[in-house]
C-alpha positions in Angstrom: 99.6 93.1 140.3 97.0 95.9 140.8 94.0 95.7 139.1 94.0 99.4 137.5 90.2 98.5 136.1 91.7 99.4 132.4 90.9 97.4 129.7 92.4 96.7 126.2 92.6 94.5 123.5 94.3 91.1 123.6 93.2 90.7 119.6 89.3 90.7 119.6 89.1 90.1 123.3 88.7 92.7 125.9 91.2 92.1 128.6 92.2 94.0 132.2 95.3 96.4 130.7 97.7 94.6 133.6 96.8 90.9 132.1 98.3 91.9 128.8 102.2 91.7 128.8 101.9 88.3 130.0 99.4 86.6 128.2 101.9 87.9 124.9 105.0 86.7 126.4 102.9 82.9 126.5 102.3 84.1 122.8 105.6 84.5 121.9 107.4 81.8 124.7 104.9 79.2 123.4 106.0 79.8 119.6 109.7 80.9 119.8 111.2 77.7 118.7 109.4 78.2 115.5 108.6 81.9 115.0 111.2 82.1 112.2 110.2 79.6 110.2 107.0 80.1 110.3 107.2 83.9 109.6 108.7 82.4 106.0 105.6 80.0 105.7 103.1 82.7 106.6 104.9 85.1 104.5 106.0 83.2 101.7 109.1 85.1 102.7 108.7 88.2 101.9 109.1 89.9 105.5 112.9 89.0 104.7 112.2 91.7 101.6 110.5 94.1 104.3 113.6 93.9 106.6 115.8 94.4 104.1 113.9 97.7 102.8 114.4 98.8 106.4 117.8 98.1 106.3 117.7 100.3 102.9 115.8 103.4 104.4 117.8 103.2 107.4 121.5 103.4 105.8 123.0 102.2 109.0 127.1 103.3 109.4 130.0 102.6 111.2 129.9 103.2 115.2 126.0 103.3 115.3 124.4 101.8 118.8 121.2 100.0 117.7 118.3 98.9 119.8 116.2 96.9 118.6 113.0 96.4 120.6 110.9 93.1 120.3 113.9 92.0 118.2 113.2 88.5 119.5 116.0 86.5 117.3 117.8 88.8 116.2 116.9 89.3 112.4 117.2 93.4 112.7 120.1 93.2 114.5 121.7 91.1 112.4 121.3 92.6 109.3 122.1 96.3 110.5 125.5 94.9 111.7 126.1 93.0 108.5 125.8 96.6 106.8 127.3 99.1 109.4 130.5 98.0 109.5 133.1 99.1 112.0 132.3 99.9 115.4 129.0 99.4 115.0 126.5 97.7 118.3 123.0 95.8 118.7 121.2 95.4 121.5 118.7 93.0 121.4 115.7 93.8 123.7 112.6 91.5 124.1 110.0 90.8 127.0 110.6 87.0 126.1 113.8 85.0 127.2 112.7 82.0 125.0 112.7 84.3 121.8 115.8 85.4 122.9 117.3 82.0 123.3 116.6 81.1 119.8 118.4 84.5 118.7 121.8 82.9 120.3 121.5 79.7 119.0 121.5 81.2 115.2 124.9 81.2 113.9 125.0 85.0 113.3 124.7 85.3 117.0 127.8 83.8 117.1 130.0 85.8 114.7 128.5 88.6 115.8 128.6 88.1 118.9 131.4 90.9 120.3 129.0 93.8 118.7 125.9 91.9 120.3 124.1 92.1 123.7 120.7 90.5 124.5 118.8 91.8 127.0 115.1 90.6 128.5 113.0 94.1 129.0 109.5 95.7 128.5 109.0 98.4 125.4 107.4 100.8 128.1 110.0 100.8 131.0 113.4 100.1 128.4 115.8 99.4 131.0 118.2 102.0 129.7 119.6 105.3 129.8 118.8 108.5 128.6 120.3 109.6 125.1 121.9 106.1 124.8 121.4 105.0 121.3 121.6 106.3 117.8 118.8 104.3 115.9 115.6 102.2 117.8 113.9 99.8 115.8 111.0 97.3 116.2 109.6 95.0 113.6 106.3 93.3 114.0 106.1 94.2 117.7 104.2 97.4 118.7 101.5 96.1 118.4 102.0 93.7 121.2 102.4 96.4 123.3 99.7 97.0 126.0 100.1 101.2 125.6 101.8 101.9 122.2 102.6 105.7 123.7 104.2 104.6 126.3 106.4 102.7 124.0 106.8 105.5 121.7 108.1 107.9 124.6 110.5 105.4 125.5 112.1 105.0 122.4 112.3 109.3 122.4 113.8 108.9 125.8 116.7 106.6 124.9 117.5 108.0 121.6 120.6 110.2 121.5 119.7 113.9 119.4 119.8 113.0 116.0 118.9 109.8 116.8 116.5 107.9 114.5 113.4 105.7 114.9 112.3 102.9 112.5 109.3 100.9 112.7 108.5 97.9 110.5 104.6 97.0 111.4 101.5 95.4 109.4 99.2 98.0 108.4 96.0 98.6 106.2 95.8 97.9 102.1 94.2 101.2 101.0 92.0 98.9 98.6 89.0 97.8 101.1 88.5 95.1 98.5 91.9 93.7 98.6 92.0 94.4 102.5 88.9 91.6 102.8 90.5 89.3 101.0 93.5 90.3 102.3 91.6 89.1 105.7 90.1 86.0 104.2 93.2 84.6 103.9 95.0 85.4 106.9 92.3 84.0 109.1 91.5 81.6 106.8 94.8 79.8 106.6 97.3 81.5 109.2 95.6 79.7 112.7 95.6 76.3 111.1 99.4 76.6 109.5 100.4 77.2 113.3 98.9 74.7 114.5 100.2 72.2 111.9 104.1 73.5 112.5 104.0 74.5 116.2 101.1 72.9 117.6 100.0 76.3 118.8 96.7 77.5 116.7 95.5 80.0 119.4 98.4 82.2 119.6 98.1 82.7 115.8 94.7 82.9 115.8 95.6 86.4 118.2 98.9 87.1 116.0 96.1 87.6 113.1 93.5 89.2 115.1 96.3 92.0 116.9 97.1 93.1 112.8 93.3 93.8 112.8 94.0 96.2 115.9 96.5 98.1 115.0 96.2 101.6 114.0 96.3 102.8 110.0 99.0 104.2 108.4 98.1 107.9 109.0 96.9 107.2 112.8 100.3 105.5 114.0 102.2 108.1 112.1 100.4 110.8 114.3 101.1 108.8 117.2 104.8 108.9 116.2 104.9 112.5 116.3 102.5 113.1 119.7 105.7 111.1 121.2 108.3 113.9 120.0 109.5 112.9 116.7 110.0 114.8 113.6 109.7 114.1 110.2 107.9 111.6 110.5 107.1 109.1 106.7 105.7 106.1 105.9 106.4 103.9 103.5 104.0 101.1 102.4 105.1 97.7 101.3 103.5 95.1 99.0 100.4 98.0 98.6 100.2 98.2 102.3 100.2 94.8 103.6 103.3 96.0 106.0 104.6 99.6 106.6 107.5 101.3 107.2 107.6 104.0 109.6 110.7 106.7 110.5 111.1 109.6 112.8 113.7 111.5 113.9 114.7 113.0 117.1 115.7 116.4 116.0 
């Protein structure tokens, strides 16, 4: 790979831009077989309440084509064909195959497995057509992306008109008191739980490190509608810990 001589962040650490991608797919390949249980232990549950609030704002219905980006194993996907009914698609789109494999193996995957397809692909060069879906979502995975506005563009690019954009991402607590204790605790006790279940303490040491990265409610939102999107809202969830972002391509 070329080196382009652009840098970026790989949590606190400055890294060549081209070095990224891959050193998050060892994040995520490394971790897969217990990324969902741990996201319970870490969260004490409560992303399953975030998802579900997606699932609330969003309304999906019958015959809607989802693609869900960084959707890993499958939790969006899921849940938006449990509630659109009839006629109604996923595609599951991740950069890692191991996060994919665990999606399959889940006994959703399964049932749902003649409105499912899975599909190993980068957020920046979706490896899709034009005008192809109706909603894009990604949940807890912009941030991994090397160049967020790349991924933005993309997601403009493969929405039909009308079609709708949803992302579910950690953000800022408004409170800077709460936001450092907030921070205490994450770094505190998140590396060492993932080293204790998954033998992994590193990549959750960055997991922890790239919410720290990521831009502030108002910021992403702007970056939301510099891609194309209109009307675009937030939403913040447990004061802020997590937001909720949707635009529209109008």
């Amino acid at each position: 790979m070329t080196d382009t001589g652009k840098t970026t962040h790989f949590g606190n650490t400055t890294v060549p831009e081209d070095q990224k991608a891959g050193m998050v797919h060892e994040v995520f390949s490394s971790v897969a077989s217990k990324y969902d249980l741990m996201n319970d232990l870490m969260s004490a549950g409560i992303h399953r309440v975030w998802k579900d609030a997606m699932m609330d704002w969003l309304a999906p219905r019958p015959g809607q084509r989802l693609l869900d980006v960084a959707g890993g194993t499958g939790d969006i996907s899921f849940r938006f064909l449990k509630r659109a009914g009839d006629g109604a698609s996923a595609v599951v789109c991740d950069m890692t195959e191991a996060m994919l494999v665990e999606g399959r193996r889940r006994a959703e995957a399964t049932d749902m497995a003649a409105q499912l397809d899975w599909v190993v692909g980068d957020a920046m060069a979706l490896p899709f057509e034009s005008n192809s879906f109706d909603v894009y979502t990604i949940s807890f995975g912009i941030r991994n992306v090397t160049r967020i506005a790349d991924a933005l563009s993309e997601a403009y690019r493969v929405l039909r008109p009308g079609g709708r954009l949803m992302v579910l991402e950690f953000s800022q607590l408004p409170n800077a008191a709460m936001q450092k204790a907030y921070d205490a605790y994450s770094f505190a006790v998140i590396p060492g739980l993932g080293k204790l279940v998954t033998g992994d303490r590193d990549s959750y040491q960055y997991l922890i490190e790239s919410i720290r990265k990521f831009p502030p409610q108002d910021e992403f939102a702007g970056m939301i509608r510099a891609a194309g999107f209109e009307q675009v809202k937030y939403r913040n969830l447990t004061m802020g810990v997590a937001a909720l972002h949707s635009g529209w391509k109008l």
